[in-house]
C-alpha positions as CSV (number, residue, x, y, z in Angstrom):
1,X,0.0,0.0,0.0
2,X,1.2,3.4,-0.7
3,X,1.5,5.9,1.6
4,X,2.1,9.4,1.3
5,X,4.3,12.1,3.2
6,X,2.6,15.8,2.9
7,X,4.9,18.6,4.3
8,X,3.0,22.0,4.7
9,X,5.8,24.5,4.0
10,X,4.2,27.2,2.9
11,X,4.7,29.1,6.6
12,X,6.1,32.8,6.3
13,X,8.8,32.5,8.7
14,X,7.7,35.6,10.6
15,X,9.3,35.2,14.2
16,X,11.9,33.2,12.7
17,X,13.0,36.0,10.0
18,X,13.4,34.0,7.2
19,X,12.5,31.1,4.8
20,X,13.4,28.8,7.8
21,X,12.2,25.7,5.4
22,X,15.0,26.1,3.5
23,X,17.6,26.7,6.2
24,X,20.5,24.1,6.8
25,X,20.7,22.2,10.4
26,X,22.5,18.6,9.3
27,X,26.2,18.4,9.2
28,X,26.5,18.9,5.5
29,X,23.2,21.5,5.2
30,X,20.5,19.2,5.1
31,X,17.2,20.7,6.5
32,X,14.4,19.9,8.8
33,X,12.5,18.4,5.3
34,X,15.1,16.5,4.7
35,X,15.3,14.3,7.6
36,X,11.9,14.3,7.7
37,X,11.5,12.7,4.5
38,X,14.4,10.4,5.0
39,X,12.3,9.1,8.3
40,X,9.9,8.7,6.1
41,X,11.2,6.7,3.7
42,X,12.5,4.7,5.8
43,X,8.7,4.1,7.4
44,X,7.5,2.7,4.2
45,X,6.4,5.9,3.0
46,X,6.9,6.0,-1.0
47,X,5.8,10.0,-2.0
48,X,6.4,13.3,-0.8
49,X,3.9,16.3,-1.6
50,X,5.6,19.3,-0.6
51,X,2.8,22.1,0.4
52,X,4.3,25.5,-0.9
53,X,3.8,29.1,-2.2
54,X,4.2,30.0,-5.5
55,X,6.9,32.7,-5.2
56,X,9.4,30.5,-3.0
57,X,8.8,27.3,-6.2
58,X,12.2,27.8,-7.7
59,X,14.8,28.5,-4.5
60,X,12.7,25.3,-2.8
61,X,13.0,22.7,-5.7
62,X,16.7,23.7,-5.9
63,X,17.6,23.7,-2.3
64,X,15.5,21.3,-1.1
65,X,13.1,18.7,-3.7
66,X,16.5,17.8,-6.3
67,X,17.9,16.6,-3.0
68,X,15.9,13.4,-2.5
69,X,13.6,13.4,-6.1
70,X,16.2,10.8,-7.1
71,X,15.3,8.1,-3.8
72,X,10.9,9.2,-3.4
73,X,8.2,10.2,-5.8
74,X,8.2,14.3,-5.4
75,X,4.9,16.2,-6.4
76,X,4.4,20.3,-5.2
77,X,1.1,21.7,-4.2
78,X,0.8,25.3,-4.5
79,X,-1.2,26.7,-1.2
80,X,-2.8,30.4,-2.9
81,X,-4.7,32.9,-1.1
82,X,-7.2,32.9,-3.9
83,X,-8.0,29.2,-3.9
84,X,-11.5,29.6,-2.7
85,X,-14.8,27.9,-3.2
86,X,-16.9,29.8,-6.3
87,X,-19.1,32.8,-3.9
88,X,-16.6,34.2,-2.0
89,X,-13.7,37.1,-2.1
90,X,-10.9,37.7,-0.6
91,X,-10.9,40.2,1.6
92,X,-8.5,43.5,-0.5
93,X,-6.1,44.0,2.4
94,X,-5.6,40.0,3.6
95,X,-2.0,39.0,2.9
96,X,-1.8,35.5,4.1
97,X,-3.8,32.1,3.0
98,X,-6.1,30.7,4.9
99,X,-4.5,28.3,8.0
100,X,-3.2,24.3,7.8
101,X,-6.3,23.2,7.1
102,X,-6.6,25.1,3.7
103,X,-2.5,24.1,3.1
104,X,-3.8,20.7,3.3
105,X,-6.9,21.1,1.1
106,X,-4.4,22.3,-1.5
107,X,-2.9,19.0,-2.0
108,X,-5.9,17.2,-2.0
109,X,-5.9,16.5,-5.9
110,X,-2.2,14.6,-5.6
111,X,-3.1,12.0,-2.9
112,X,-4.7,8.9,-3.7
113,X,-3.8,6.9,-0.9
114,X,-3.7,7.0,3.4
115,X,-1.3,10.1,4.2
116,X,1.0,11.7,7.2
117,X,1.1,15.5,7.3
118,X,3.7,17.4,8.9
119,X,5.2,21.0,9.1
120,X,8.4,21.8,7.5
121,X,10.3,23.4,10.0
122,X,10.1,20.6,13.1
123,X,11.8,17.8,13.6
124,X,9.8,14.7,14.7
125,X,12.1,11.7,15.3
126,X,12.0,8.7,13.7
127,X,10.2,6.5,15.8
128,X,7.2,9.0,15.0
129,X,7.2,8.0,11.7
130,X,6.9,4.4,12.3
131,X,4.1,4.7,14.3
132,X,2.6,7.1,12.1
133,X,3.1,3.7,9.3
134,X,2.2,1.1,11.4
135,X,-1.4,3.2,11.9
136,X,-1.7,2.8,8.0
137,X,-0.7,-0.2,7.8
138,X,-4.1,-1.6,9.9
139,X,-6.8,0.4,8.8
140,X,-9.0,0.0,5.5
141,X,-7.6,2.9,3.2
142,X,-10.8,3.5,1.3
143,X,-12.6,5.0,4.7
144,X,-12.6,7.6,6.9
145,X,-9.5,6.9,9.5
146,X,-7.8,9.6,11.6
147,X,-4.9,9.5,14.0
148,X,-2.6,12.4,16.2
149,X,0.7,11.4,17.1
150,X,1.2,13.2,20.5
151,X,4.1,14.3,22.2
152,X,4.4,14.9,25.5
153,X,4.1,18.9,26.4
154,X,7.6,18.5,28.4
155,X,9.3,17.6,25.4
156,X,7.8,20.3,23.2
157,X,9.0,23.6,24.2
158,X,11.7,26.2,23.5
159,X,14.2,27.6,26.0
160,X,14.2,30.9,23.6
161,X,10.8,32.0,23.9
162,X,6.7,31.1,24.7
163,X,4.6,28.3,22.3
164,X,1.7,27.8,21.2
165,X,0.5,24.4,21.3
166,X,-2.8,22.1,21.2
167,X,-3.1,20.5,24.4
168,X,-5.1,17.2,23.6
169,X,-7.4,15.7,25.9
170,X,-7.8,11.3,26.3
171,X,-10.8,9.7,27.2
172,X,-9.5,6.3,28.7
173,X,-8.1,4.4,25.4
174,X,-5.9,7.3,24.4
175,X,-8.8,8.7,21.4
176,X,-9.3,12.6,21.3
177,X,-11.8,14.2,22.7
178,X,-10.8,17.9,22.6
179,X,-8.1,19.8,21.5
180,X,-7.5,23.1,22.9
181,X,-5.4,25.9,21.6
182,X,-3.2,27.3,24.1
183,X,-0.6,30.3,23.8
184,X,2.4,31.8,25.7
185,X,3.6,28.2,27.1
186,X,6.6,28.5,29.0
187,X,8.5,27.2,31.9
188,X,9.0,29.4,34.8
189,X,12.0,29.4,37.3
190,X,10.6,27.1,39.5
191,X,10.4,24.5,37.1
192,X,6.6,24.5,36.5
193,X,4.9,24.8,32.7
194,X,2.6,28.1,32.7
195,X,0.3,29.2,29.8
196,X,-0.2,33.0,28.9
197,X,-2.8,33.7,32.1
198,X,0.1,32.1,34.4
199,X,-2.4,29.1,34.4
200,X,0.0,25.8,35.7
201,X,-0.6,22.5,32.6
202,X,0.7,19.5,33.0
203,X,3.6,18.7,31.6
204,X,2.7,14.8,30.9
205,X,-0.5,16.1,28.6
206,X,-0.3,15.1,25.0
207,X,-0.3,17.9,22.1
208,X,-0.4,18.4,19.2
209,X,2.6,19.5,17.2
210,X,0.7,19.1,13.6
211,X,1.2,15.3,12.7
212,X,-2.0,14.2,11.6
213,X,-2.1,10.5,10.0
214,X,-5.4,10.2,7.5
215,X,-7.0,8.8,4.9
216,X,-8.6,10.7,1.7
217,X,-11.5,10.2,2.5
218,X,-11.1,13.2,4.9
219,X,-10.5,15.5,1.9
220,X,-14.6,16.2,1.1
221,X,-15.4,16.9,5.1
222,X,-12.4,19.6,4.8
223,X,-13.6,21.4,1.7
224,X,-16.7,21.4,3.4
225,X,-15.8,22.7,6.3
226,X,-13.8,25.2,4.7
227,X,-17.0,26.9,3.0
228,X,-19.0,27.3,6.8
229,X,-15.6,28.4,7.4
230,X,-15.8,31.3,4.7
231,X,-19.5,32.0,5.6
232,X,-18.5,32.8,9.4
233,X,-15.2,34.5,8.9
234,X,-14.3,34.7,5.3
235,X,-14.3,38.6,5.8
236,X,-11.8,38.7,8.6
237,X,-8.4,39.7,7.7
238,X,-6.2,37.2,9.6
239,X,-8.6,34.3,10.3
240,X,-7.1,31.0,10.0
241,X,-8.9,27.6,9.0
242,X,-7.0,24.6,10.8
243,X,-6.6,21.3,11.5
244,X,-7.8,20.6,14.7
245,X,-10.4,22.6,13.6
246,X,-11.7,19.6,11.4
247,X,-10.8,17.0,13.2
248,X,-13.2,18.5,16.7
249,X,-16.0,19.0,14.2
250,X,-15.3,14.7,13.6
251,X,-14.9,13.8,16.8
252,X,-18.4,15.9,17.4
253,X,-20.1,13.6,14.5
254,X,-18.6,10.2,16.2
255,X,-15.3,9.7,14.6
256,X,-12.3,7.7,17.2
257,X,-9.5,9.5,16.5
258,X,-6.7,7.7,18.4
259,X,-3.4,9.2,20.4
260,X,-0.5,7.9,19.0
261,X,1.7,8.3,22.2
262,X,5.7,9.1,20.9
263,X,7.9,9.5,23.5
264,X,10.5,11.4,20.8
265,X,11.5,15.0,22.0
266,X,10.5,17.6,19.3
267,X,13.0,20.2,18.2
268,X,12.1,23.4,15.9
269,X,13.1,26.5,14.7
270,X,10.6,28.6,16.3
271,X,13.5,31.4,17.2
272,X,16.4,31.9,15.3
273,X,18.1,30.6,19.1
274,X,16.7,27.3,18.6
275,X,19.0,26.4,16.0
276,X,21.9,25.3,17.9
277,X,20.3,22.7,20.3
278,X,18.8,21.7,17.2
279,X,21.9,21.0,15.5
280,X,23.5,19.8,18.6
281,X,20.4,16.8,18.9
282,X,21.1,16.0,14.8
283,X,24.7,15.7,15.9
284,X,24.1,13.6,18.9
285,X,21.6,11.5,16.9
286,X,24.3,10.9,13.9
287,X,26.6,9.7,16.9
288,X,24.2,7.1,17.9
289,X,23.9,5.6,14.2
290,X,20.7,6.8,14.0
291,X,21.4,9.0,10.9
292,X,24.0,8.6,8.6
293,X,26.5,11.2,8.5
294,X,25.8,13.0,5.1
295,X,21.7,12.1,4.3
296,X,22.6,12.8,0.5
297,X,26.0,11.1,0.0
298,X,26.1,9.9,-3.4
């Protein structure tokens, strides 16, 4: 069975100051994408659709796509602010496109099989992957099947600066029930995890960290979604359509959506800081003989 890798990288960068999708972190300049889709591959997964805007096409394929188009099937989906069902506008002063959701709505035309999607700029760990494949590997491709694989909060955040993330909430089998969006998530001095109102989360709770494993059939319920979307807040400037916000809308209509429990520690690029621990895991991780020293040696 095939099974597909999507990588949203159509992000602006904003706090990071830059095209971080496209910045080097391996030993020999491979990025974030790239070990992702060598985890990948090495999962079982056989194609890569790489979620991007139009104006970064040429600098991505180059830097990034030529690396790996010779080992894994290699298709682009182009996330536009105007790709909107027939009825609506958008708004004259929006700049951005319309949230994950939308990125992954995008690619919808080029997947034809069960699919794990990602975002380019973190680093999931391997063992992710395989338990992202093994999902695939036991449901029935043809329906509706959704899975999260959650990290712990503990081994989500950033020493550099506050997080956002979707703190997940189990019934007693480990399947979703809610996901809530939470901001400013930091550690204070005393050791303790804090959101933005100083309100103290446990740091066992699983989030999210956008790895959603899926099957097509999913695609219809998201373009459907995404036009009560536009009706409700089409007209808003910086309104986002995501993800999560699909998948609560499911889990309202009866689907089991299981937690995937990884016990990987996730590294980004959030802040231009994060880079060096980063680089210093990859490193560590290459000294293990988990990775091979150059991902791309010929």
């Amino acid at each position: 069975m095939d099974k597909t890798l999507i990588i949203m990288a159509a992000g602006m960068g904003s706090r990071y100051g830059g095209l971080k999708q496209l910045d080097g972190v391996g030993p020999e300049g491979e990025t974030i994408i790239d070990y992702s889709v060598f985890d990948a591959q090495r999962a079982g997964f056989s194609k890569v659709v790489c979620i991007i805007r139009p104006d970064i096409e040429e600098e991505f394929k180059q830097k990034v796509g030529s690396k790996f188009s010779d080992t894994i099937k290699v298709e682009y989906a182009f996330q536009k602010l105007d790709a909107i069902p027939e009825g609506f506008e958008v708004p004259s002063k929006r700049e951005k496109p319309w949230g994950t959701a939308h990125a992954l709505l995008s690619a919808a035309s080029q997947v034809d099989g069960p699919f794990i999607v990602i975002n380019a700029d973190d680093f999931y760990g391997k063992t992710s992957f395989l338990s992202a494949s093994r999902f695939l590997d036991e449901i029935n491709p043809e329906t509706l099947h959704a899975a999260l694989i959650g990290y712990r909060l503990k081994n989500t955040l950033s020493p550099h600066g506050v997080v956002s993330r979707g703190i997940c909430r189990v019934d007693g089998s480990n399947a979703l029930s809610e996901i809530e969006e939470v901001h400013g998530i930091g550690r204070t001095e005393e050791g303790q995890i804090v959101d933005s109102s100083n309100r103290i989360l446990d740091e066992e709770s699983f989030v999210s960290m956008n790895m959603w494993v899926s099957t097509p059939a999913i695609f219809p319920y998201i373009q459907e979604y995404f036009t009560d979307f536009l009706s409700n807040h089409g007209s808003e400037l910086k309104s986002e359509f995501y993800i999560p916000d699909v998948i609560s809308i499911l889990l309202k209509k009866g689907l089991k959506v299981p937690v995937i429990e990884t016990e990987e520690k996730w590294y980004g690029i959030t802040y231009r800081e994060d880079k060096p621990e980063l680089r210093a895991a990859i490193m560590g991780a290459i000294e293990r003989g988990e990775y091979p020293p150059s991902l791309h040696k010929e």
